[in-house]
C-alpha positions in Angstrom: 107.3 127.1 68.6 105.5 125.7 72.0 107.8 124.2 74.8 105.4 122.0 77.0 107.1 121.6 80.5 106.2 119.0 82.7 108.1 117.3 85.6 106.9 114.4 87.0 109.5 112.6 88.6 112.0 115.7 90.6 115.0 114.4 92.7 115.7 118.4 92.7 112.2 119.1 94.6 112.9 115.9 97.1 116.5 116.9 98.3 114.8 121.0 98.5 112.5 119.5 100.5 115.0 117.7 102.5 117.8 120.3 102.3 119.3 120.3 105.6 119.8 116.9 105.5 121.4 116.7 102.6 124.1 119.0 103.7 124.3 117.1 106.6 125.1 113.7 105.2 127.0 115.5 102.1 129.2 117.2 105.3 129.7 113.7 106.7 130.7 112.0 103.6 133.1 114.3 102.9 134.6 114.8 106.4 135.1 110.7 107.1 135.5 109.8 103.0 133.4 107.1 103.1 130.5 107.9 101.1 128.3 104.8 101.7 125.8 106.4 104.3 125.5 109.4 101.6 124.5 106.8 98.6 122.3 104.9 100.8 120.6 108.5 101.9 120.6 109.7 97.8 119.0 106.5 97.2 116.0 107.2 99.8 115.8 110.2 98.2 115.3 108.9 94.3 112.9 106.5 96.1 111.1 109.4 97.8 110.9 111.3 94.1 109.5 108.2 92.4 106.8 107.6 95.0 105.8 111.6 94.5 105.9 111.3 91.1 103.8 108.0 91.4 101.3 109.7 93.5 101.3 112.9 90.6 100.4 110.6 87.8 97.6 108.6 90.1 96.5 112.1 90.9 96.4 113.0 86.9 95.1 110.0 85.9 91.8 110.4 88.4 91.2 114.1 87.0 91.3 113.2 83.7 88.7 110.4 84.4 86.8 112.9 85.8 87.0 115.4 83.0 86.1 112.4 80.6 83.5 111.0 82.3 82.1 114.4 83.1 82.6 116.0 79.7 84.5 118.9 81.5 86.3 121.4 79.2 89.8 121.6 80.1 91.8 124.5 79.7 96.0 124.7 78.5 98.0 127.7 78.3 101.2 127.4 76.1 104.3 129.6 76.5 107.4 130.1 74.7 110.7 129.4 76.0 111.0 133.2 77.4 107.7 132.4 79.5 104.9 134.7 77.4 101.6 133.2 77.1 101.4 132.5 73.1 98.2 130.1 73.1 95.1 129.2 75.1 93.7 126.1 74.5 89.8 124.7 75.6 89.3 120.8 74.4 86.3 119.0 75.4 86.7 115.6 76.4 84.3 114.1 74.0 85.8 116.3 71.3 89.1 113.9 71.9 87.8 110.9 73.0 89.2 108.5 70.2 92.9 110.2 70.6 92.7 110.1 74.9 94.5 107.1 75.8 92.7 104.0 77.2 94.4 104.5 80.2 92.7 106.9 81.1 89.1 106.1 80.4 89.0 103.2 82.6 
């Protein structure tokens, strides 16, 4: 059985990266019960996640133009739930071209 992970869009990684200040406006929530400055702060945060993950798929999308347009093997290495490498994949793009999305090719 293969698991393919992919995470695009991560609140998780956004608050890590802004840890301390989540504590911080979790502390004050909870210390004054009013937890209107801690939605409005969780909110910037989803907003923050879908602007990474927005710049992610831009990011992916421009490689795999590349890779098409450049006829660049690309390699994939599948792993099983436990994390040992079970398959190694090379596609060429023009070996794919009809099943790669139209997206992408523009």
């Amino acid at each position: 059985m293969l698991f393919i992970k992919v995470s695009v869009f991560s609140i998780s990684k956004s608050i890590e990266e802004n840890r301390s200040n989540y504590y911080k406006e979790l502390q004050l929530a909870q210390q004054k019960l009013e937890i209107t400055k801690w939605i409005e702060w969780f909110a910037s945060i989803i907003i923050f996640a879908q602007d990474d993950a927005e710049k992610t798929i831009q990011f992916t999308i421009k490689k795999m133009k590349f890779f098409v347009s450049n006829d660049v093997p690309v390699t994939h290495a599948y792993f099983d739930k436990e994390g040992k490498q079970i398959a190694i994949i090379t596609i060429k793009p023009t070996d794919c071209a009809s099943s790669v999305p139209d997206l992408f090719i523009y």
